[in-house]
N, C-alpha and C positions, 0 to 999 in steps of 0.2 A: 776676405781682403787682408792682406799683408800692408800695410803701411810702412814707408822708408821712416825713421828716426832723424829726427832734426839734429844738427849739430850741435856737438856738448859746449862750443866755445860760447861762453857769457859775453865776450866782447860782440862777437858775429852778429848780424841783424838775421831776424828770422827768417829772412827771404833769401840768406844767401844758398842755400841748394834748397829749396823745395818743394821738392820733386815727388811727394808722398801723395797731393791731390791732383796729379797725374795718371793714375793708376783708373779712378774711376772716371775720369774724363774718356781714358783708350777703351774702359773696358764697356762706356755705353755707345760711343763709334764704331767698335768692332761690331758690338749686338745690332745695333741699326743694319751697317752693311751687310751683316748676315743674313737679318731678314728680309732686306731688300732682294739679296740674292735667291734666299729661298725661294720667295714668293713667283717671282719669275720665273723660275726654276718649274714652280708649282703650276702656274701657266701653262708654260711650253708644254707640261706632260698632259695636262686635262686635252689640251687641243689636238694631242697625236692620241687620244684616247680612241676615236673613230677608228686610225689606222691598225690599231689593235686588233680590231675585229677582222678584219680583212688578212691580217699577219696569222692568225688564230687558224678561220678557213682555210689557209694556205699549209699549217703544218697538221691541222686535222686530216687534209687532204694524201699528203706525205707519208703520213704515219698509216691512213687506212689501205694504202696501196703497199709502202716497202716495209718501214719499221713493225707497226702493227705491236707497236707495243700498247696499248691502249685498247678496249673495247668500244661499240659506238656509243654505249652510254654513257661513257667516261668522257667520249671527244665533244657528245651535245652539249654534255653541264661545261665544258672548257670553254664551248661557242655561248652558249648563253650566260654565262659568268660575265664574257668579254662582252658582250651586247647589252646586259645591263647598265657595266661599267661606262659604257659611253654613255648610255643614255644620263646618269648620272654627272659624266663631265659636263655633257650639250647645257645640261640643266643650268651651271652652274656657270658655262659659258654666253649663253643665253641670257643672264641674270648681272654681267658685267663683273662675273668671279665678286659677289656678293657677298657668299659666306669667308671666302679665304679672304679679302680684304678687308670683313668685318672684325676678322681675330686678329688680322696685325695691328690694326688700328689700336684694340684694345691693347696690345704689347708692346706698341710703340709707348703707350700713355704709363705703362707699366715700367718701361726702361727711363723714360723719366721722373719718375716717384725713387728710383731705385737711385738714380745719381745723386739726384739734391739728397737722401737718407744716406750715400755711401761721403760723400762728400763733408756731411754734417759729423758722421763718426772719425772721420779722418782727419778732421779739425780739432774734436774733442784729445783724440788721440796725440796727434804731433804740434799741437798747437798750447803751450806751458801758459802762454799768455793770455787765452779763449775764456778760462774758468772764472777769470776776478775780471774781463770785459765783456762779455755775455750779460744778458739782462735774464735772469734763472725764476725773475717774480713769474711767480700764478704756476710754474711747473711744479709738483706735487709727484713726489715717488716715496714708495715705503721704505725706510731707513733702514730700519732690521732687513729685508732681503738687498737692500744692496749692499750692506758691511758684510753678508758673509759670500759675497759672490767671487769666484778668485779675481785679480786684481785684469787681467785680458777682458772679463766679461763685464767688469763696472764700464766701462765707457760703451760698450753698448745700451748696458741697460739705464745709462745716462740719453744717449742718443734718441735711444725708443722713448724713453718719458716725455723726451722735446718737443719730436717730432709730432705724436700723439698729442698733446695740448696743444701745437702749434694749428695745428691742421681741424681744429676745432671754433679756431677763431672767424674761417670762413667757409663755404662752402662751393665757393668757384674753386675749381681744383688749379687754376693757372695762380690763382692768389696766395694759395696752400705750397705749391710750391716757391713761391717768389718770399713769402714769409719763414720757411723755412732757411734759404739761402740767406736773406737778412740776418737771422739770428745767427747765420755761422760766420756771417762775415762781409758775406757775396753779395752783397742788396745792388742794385741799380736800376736803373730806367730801361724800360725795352721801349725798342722801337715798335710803333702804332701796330702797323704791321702786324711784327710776331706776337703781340701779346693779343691781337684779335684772333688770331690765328689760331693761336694756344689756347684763348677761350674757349674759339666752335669747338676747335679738337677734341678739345674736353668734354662739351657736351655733348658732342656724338658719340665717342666712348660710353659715356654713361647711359645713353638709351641704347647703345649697344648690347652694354653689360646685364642692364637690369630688365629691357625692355625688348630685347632681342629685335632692336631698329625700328620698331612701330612708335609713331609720334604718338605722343600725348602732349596734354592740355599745357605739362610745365615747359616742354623742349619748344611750345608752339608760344610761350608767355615770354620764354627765355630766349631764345634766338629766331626773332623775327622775321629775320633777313634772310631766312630759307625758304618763307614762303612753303611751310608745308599744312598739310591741315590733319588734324586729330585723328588718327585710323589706318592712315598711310604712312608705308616701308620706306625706308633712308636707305639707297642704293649706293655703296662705297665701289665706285668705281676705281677703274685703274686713274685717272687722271686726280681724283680724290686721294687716293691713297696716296700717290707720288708728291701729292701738296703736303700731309700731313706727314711725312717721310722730310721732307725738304722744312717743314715746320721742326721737327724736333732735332735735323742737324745745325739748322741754324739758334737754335737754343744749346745747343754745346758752342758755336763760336762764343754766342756771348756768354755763356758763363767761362769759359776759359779765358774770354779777354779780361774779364771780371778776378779769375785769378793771378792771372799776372800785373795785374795793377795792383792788386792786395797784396800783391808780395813781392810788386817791386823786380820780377824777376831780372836778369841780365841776361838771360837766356833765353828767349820767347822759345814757346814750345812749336815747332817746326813738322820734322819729317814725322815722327811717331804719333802725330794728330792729323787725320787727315780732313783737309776742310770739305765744304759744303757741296764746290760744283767737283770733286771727284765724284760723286755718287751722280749725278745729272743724266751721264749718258747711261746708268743703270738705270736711272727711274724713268728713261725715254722722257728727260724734261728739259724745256731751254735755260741754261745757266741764268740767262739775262735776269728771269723771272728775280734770281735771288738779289740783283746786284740793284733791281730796280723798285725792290722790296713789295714785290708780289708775293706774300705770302696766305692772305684772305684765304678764305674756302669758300667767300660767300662767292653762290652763281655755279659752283660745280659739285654741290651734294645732288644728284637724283634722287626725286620722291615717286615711287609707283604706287599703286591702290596697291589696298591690302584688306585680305578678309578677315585678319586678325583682331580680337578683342581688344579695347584698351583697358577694360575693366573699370 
C-alpha cells in the first residue's frame, strides 16, 4: 500500500483532501467483486464439465478417422481424464458447490481482516494527529527492533503490535475487528442486522478453517440458531454464500460512511466506490434484501450428516 500524504498546510483541517483511506476501501471492493466473479465463473465451468466429455468423444472420434495424430491409448486416457473430470464436477455440484463456497467464505473473512489492518496502517501513516490520541496502554513492542527499523517500516511494525494486542482482547472475530477500527478512529454502531451477520459469518469461517465444516460442540454452544447438531457438515450454498458476499459489502458501506464523517469530507466518495446492490445481480440476489436489512444467515446454512469425526 502506497498511502497519498496529507497536506503540509498547518492551517488546513485534516480532512480537507483525504483521500489516503480510500485506497483500502477500493482495494477490498475490487477483491469481493472478483471473487464474486470468479466463483461464478467457477460454476458455470464445473456444470459444462459433463459436456466435456461428450466434446472429448467427438474429437477422439475426428482424430481416429482423419487427423490420427494420436494413438488409441492416448485418445482413452483423454476420454477418461474428461470422465473423471465430471464426475468430480457432479460431485461438487451435487453437494451445492460446497468446497468452492467454503474457501471464499473463508477469503471473504480474510479480505475483511485485511481492511480494518490496511486501514489501521494508513492512519498511523497520514494521520500526524492519531499518535498523541490513540489510547497505546497495554500495547507492548520491543523498542530496540523498532529504532533500528528504516523509518517506512516503523509504522507498520506499529500497526502489527496494535493490531495483535487488539485482537486479543476478544475472540468473536466481528468484535476484533470492530475493536480494531475503534482504536484508529472508525468506532461505531452497526446495524442489528450486519453485526449478526458478521458474527455467523465469522463462525462459519472458523469451523470452516479449522474444522473443515463438521460442527462441533463449540459452533453448536455458540450459534444456536443453526439448529445443527455435533457431527454434521455446514453446506455453504450458493444462496449462503451470496448473503455473506452481500454481508461484507455492506460493512464497506458502513465503514466508509464512518470515514467520511471522521473526516468530515466535502467530497463523499461516489463513482470509485462501488456500492452494495451493484454486485446483487452478480450474486442472483434481490437488492430489497439490503435495503430492508436482511442480512441474517440464520435459516440458510445447510446441515447434512457427516461421517466425519469431531474428535
Amino acid at each position: 500500500m502506497n498511502p497519498d500524504p496529507t497536506s503540509d498546510d498547518d492551517d488546513a483541517p485534516l480532512a480537507a483532501s483525504p483521500t489516503w483511506f480510500r485506497g483500502p476501501l477500493e482495494a477490498y471492493r475490487r477483491a469481493i467483486s472478483d471473487l464474486v466473479d470468479l466463483t461464478n465463473v467457477t460454476r458455470t465451468a464445473l456444470m459444462g464439465a459433463k459436456a466435456q466429455v461428450g466434446l472429448v468423444e467427438a474429437l477422439n472420434k475426428i482424430d481416429a478417422e482423419f487427423d490420427k495424430k494420436f494413438d488409441e491409448e492416448t485418445r482413452a486416457l483423454k476420454l477418461s481424464r474428461a470422465v473423471e473430470q465430471a464426475k468430480v464436477a457432479q460431485s461438487e455440484i451435487s453437494s451445492g458447490f460446497r468446497i468452492l463456497h467454503s474457501n471464499a467464505v473463508v477469503l471473504l473473512w480474510a479480505y475483511l481482516e485485511t481492511l480494518v489492518d490496511d486501514l489501521l496502517l494508513a492512519t498511523i501513516i497520514n494521520n500526524p494527529e492519531f499518535h498523541t490520541l490513540a489510547d497505546w496502554g497495554g500495547i507492548r513492542a520491543p523498542v530496540a527492533e523498532f529504532s533500528i527499523l528504516p523509518k517506512e517500516e516503523q509504522a507498520l511494525f506499529l500497526a502489527s503490535a496494535a493490531t495483535q494486542h487488539l485482537r486479543q482482547r476478544t475472540s468473536a472475530g466481528n468484535a476484533q475487528i470492530e475493536t480494531i477500527l475503534e482504536f484508529a478512529g472508525l468506532g461505531g454502531a452497526r446495524p442489528e442486522g450486519l453485526d449478526s451477520g458478521l458474527y455467523l459469518m465469522n463462525k462459519v469461517r472458523n469451523l470452516i478453517a479449522h474444522r473443515a465444516g463438521v460442527v462441533d460442540a463449540k459452533f453448536v454452544r455458540e450459534c444456536p440458531q443453526v439448529e445443527a447438531a455435533v457431527g454434521t457438515r455446514l453446506t455453504i450454498g450458493t444462496h449462503t454464500f451470496s448473503t455473506c458476499a452481500l454481508i461484507a459489502i455492506q460493512y464497506h458501506q458502513e465503514v466508509r460512511s464512518r470515514c467520511e464523517i471522521a473526516y468530515q469530507l466535502s467530497d463523499p466518495i461516489k463513482a470509485e466506490v462501488v456500492g452494495p446492490f451493484d454486485l446483487c445481480s452478480a450474486l442472483n440476489t434481490d437488492s430489497r434484501r439490503i435495503a430492508a436489512g436482511d442480512l441474517s444467515l440464520h435459516g440458510r446454512l445447510d446441515v447434512t450428516p457427516s461421517d466425519e469425526s469431531t474428535g
